[in-house]
C-alpha positions as CSV (number, residue, x, y, z in Angstrom):
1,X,14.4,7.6,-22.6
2,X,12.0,9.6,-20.7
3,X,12.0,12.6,-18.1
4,X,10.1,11.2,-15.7
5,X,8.2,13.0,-12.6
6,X,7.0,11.0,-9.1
7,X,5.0,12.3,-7.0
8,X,4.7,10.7,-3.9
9,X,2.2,11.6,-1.0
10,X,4.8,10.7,2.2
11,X,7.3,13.2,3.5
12,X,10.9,11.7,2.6
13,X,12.7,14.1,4.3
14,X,13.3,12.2,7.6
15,X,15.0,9.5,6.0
16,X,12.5,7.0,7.9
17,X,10.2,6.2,4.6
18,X,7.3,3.8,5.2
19,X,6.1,1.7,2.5
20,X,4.4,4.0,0.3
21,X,7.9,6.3,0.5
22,X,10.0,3.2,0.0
23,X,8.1,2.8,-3.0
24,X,8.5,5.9,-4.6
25,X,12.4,5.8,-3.4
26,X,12.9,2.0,-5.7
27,X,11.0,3.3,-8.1
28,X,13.6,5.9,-8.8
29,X,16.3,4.1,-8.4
30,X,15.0,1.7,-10.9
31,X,13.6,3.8,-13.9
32,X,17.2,6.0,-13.0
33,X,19.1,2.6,-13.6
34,X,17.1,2.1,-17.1
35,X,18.5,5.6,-17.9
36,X,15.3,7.9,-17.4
37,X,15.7,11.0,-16.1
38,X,14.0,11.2,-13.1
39,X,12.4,13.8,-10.4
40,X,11.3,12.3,-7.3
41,X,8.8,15.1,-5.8
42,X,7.5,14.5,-1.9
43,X,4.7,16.5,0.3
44,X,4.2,18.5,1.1
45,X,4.4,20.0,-3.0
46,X,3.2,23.2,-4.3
47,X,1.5,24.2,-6.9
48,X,4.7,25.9,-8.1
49,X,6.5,23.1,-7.8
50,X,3.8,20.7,-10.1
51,X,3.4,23.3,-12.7
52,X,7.4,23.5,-13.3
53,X,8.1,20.3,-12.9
54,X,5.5,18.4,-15.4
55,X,6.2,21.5,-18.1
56,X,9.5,19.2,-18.7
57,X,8.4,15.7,-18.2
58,X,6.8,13.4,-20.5
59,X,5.4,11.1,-17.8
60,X,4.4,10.9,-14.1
61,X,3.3,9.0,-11.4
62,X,1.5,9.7,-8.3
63,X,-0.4,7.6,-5.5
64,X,-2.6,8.6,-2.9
65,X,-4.2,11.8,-1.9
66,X,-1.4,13.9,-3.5
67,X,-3.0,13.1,-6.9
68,X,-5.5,16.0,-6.2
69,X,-3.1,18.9,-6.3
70,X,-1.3,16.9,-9.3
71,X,-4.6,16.9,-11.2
72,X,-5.8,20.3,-10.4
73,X,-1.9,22.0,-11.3
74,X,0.3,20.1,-13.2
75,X,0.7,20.2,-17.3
76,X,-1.2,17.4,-18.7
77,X,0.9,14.3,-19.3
78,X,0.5,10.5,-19.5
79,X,-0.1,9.5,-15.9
80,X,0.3,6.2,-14.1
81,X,-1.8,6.3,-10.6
82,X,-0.4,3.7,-8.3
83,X,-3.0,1.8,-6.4
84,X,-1.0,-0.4,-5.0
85,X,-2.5,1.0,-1.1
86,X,-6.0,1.0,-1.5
87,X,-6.7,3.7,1.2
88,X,-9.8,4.4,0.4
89,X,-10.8,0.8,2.3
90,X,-8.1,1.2,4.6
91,X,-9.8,4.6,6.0
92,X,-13.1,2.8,6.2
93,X,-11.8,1.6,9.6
94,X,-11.3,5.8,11.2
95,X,-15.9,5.2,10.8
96,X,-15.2,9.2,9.8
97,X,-17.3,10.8,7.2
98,X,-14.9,13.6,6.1
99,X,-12.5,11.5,5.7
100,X,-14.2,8.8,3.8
101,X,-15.8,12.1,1.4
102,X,-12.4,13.3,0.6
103,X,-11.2,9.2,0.0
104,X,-14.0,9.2,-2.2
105,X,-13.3,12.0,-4.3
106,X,-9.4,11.4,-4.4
107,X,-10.4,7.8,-5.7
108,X,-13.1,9.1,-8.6
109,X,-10.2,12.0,-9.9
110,X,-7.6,9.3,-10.1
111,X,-9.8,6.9,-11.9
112,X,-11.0,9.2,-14.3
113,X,-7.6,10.9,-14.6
114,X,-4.6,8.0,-14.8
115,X,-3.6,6.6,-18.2
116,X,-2.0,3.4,-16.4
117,X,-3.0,2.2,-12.8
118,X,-0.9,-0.1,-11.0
119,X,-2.2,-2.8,-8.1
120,X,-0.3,-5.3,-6.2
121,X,-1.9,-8.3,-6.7
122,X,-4.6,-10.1,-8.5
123,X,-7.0,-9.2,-6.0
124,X,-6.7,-5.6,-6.2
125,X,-7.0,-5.6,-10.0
126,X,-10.8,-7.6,-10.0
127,X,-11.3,-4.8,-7.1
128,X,-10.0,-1.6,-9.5
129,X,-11.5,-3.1,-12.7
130,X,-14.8,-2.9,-11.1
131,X,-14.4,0.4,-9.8
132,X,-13.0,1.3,-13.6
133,X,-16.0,0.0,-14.9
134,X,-18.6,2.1,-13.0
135,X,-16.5,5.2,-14.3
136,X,-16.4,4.1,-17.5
137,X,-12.6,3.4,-18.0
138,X,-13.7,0.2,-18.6
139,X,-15.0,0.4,-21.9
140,X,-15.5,-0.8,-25.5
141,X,-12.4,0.2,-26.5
142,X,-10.4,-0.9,-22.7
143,X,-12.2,-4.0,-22.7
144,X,-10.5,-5.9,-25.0
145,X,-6.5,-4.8,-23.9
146,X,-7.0,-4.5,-19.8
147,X,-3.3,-5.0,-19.4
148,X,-3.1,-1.9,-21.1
149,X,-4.9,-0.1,-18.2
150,X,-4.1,-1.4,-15.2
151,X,-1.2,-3.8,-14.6
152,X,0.2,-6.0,-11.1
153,X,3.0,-4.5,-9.8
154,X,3.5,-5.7,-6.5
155,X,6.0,-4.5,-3.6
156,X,9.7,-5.5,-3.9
157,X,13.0,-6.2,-1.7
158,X,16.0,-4.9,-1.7
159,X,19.2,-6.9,-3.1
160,X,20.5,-10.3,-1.2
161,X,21.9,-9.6,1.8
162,X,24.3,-11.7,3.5
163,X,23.0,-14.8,5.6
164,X,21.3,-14.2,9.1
165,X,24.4,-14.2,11.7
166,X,23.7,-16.8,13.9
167,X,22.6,-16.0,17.4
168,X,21.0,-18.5,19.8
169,X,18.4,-18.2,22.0
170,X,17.0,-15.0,20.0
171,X,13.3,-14.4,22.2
172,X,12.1,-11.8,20.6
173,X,9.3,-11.1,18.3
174,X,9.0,-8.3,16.1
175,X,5.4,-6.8,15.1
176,X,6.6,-3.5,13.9
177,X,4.1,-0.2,13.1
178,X,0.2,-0.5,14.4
179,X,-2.2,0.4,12.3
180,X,-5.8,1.1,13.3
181,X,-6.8,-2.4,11.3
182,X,-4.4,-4.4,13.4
183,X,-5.2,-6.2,16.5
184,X,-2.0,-5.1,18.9
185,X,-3.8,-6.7,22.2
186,X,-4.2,-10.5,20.2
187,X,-0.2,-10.1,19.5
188,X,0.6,-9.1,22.9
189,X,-1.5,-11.9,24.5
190,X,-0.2,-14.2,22.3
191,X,3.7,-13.5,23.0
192,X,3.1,-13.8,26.3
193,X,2.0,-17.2,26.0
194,X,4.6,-18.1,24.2
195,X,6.9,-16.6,26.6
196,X,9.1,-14.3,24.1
197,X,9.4,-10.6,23.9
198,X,7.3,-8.5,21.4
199,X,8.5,-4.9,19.9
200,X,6.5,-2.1,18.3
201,X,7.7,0.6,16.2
202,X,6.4,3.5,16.0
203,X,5.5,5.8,12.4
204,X,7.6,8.3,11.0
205,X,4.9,10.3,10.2
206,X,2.4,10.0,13.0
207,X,0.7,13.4,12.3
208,X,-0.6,12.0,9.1
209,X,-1.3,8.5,10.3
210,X,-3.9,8.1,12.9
211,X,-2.8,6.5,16.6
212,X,-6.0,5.0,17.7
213,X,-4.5,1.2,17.9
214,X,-1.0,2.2,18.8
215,X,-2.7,4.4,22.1
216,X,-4.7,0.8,22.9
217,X,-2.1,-0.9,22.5
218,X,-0.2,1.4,24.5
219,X,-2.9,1.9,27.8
220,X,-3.4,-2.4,27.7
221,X,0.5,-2.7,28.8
222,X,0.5,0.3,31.0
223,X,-2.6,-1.0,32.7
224,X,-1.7,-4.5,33.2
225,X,2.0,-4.2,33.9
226,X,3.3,-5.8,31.0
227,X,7.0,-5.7,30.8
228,X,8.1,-7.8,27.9
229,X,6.5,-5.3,25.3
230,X,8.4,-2.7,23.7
231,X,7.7,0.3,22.0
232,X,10.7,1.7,19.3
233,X,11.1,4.8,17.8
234,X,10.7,3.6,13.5
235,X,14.0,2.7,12.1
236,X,15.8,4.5,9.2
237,X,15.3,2.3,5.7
238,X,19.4,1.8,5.6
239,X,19.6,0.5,9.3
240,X,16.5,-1.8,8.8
241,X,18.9,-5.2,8.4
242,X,20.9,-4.5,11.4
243,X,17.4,-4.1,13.7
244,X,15.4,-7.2,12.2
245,X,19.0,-9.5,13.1
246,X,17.8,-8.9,16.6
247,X,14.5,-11.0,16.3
248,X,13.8,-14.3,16.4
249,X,10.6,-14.1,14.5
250,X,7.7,-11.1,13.0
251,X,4.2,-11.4,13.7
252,X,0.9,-9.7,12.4
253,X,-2.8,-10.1,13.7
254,X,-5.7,-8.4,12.6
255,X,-9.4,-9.0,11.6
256,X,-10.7,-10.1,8.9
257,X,-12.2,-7.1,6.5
258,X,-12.2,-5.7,3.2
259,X,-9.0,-4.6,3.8
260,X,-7.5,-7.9,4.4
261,X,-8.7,-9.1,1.5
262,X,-7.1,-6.6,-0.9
263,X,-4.1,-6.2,1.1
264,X,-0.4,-6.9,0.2
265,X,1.4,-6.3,3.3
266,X,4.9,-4.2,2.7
267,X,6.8,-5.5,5.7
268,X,5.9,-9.1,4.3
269,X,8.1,-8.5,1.5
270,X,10.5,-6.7,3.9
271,X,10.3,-9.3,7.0
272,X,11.4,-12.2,4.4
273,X,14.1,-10.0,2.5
274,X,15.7,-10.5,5.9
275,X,15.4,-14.2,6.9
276,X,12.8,-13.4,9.2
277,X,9.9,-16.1,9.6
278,X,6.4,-14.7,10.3
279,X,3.1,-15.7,11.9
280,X,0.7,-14.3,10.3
281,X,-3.5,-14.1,10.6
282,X,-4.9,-15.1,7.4
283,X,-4.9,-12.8,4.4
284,X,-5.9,-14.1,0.7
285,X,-3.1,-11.8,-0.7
286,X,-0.2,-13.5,1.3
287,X,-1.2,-16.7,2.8
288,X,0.6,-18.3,-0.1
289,X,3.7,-16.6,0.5
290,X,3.7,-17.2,4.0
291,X,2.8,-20.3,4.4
292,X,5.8,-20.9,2.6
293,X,8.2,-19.1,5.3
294,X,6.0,-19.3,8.3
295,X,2.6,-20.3,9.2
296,X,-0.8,-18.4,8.7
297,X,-2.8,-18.9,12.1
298,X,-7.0,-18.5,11.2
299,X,-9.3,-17.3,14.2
300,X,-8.0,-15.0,16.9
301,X,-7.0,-17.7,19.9
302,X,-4.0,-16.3,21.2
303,X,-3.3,-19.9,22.4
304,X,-2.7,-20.9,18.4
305,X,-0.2,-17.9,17.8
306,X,1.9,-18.7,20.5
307,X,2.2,-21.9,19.1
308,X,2.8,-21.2,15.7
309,X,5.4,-18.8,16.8
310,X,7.3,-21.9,19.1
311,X,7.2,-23.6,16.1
312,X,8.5,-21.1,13.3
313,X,11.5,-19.7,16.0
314,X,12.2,-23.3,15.7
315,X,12.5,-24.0,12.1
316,X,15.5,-22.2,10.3
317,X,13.8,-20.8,6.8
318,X,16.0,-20.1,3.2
319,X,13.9,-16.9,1.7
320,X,16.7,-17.2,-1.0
321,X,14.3,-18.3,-3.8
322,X,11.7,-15.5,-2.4
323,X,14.5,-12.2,-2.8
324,X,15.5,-12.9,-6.1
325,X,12.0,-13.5,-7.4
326,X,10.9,-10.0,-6.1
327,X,13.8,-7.6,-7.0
328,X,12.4,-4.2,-7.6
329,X,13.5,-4.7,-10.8
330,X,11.3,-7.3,-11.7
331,X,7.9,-5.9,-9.8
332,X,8.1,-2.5,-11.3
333,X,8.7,-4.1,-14.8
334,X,5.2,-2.7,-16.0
335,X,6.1,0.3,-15.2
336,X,9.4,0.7,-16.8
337,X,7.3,-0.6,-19.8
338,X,5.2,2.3,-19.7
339,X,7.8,5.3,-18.8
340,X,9.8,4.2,-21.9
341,X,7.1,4.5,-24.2
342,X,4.0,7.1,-22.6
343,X,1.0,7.4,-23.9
344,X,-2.8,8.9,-22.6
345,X,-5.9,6.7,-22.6
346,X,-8.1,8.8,-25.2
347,X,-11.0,6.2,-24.4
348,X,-11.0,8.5,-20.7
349,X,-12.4,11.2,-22.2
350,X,-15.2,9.7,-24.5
351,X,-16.4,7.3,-21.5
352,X,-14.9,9.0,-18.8
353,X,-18.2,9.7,-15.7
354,X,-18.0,13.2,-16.9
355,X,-19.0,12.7,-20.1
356,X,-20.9,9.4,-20.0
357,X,-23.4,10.0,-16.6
358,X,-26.5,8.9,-17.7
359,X,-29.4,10.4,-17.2
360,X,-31.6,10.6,-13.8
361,X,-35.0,8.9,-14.4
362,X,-38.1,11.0,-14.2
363,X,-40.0,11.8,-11.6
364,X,-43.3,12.3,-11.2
365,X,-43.0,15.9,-10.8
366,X,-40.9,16.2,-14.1
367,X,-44.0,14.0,-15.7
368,X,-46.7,16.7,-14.5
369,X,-43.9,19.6,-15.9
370,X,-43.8,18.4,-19.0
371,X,-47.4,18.1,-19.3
372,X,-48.0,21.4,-18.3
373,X,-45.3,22.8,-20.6
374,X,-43.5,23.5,-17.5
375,X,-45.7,26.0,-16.2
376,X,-45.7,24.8,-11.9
């Protein structure tokens, strides 16, 4: 077995993970249940910290912006980057240029860097593959074994829980955290014409996650004197199945983007590991999935997701089929795979950007240069 090192970019202190730190949490409880020894590591990390740590592991993983530090201090090891957040297009939405520089240049070390990447859908993996390709980790010698590079591991649930308790006349509708590519104001209008009650949560980690839609959000009640709306402090991972008993329904609405397209939305998996139907706007990554235990609502007429939400609070769902299917234990398969038998991509080096940048064309000016011996 292997001593394995995670390295995840969310503070896990607080108890109140998010997806990315529920992630890294399953993640050790699965590779720990396969017998690895493992060393879950969570920012903010030091130097110190990376250095010791990878001098006695045979493999990591990492995600995120964390990856810098990772790359820049720890002992060189087989890594798996886990790409299953694709922030970079995520970020696109803060219209910030330092942000999107430093995006950038996390992305580019991590591509050229990682040994295995993991996605979360098929989606994702035509996106990273093209990315891979104008690094050069797509290559002659990648080409012909990409599962060997970069793998689907999607999000998981928990184990079965038991039923739903029944409780009539649940009204209320759950929407969860706001994120600056969600549209809170089409949810709210759209609960109130269905006559229900809507709650928000907020993050656990607001200082690192911008608040732009949550203050919208926020100002649009206060200003038109909304009182069915709600705004929650997040809820601790353990207490999660108590809080979603309380709702009749979950709802999500946002525009359509880049980032809907590549997006596999954690409190989907989450939402349905609890019973809970969901109205959804359409996004290609889930509108299989729910469509299956809800209804996907395309446009933004808030008249058509306070229907769909009559309808779905309406219609009792088994997700049954859905939890065992997704056990952490099954999604995270490739990466058990990989931890129990490490290895480095030598291909990264031979066509790695670094090493494989071609050559600016000439310029005039380099023309004349050359012509004069380089005497200008």
């Amino acid at each position: 077995m292997s001593r394995v090192m995670l390295v995840c970019p969310e503070p896990l202190g607080k108890s109140q993970p998010a997806g990315i730190g529920i992630r890294f949490l399953e993640m050790r409880n699965v590779l720990t249940a396969e017998g690895h020894d493992v060393t879950l590591l969570s920012a903010p990390v030091t130097p110190d910290q990376l250095r010791d740590v990878s001098a006695n592991a045979d493999v990591a993983v990492v995600q995120g912006h964390i990856a810098n530090d990772f790359f820049a201090h720890a002992r060189a090891i087989p890594t798996v980057v886990d790409l299953y957040d694709p922030f970079i297009v995520e970020n696109l939405h803060y219209d910030d240029e330092r942000i999107f520089a430093h995006d950038h240049a996390t992305f580019l070390t991590s591509l050229l860097h990682g040994d295995l990447f993991l996605c979360a859908s098929e989606a994702q993996r035509l996106f990273y593959v093209g990315a891979m390709l104008s690094v050069g980790r797509v290559n002659p010698v990648t080409f012909d074994d990409l599962n060997g590079l970069i793998r689907v591991a999607p999000f998981g649930v928990a184990p079965p829980r038991p039923a739903r308790p029944a409780a009539p006349a649940r009204r209320g509708v759950l929407f969860g955290g706001i994120y600056d590519w969600y549209d809170a104001v089409l949810a709210i209008e759209s609960v109130k014409l269905a006559g229900l009650t809507l709650t928000f949560t907020r993050h656990p980690n607001p200082d690192i996650t911008p608040q732009g839609e949550l203050a919208r959000a926020m100002q649009y009640v206060k200003d038109n004197g909304i009182d069915f709306v709600e705004f929650v402090p997040w809820v601790p991972y353990d207490d999660r199945g108590a809080f979603y008993d309380r709702f009749a329904a979950a709802l999500m609405t946002f525009p359509q983007s880049l980032e809907t397209d590549l997006s596999m939305r954690t409190r989907v998996y989450d939402y349905l590991w609890a019973g809970l139907p969901i109205v959804s706007s359409s996004a290609p990554g889930t509108d299989d999935i729910i469509e299956r235990y809800g209804a996907v609502v395309r446009g933004d007429n808030p008249a058509d997701y306070a229907n769909a939400l009559l309808k779905v609070t309406q219609t009792p769902i088994d997700t049954t089929a859905f939890v065992e299917e997704h056990q952490w234990s099954r999604t995270l398969a490739p990466l058990v795979d990989f931890c129990s038998a490490p290895r480095f991509d030598e291909s990264k080096e031979t066509f790695g950007v670094r090493m494989y940048a071609p050559e600016r064309p000439a310029t005039i000016l380099d023309r004349i240069k050359r012509k004069l011996g380089g005497r200008i």
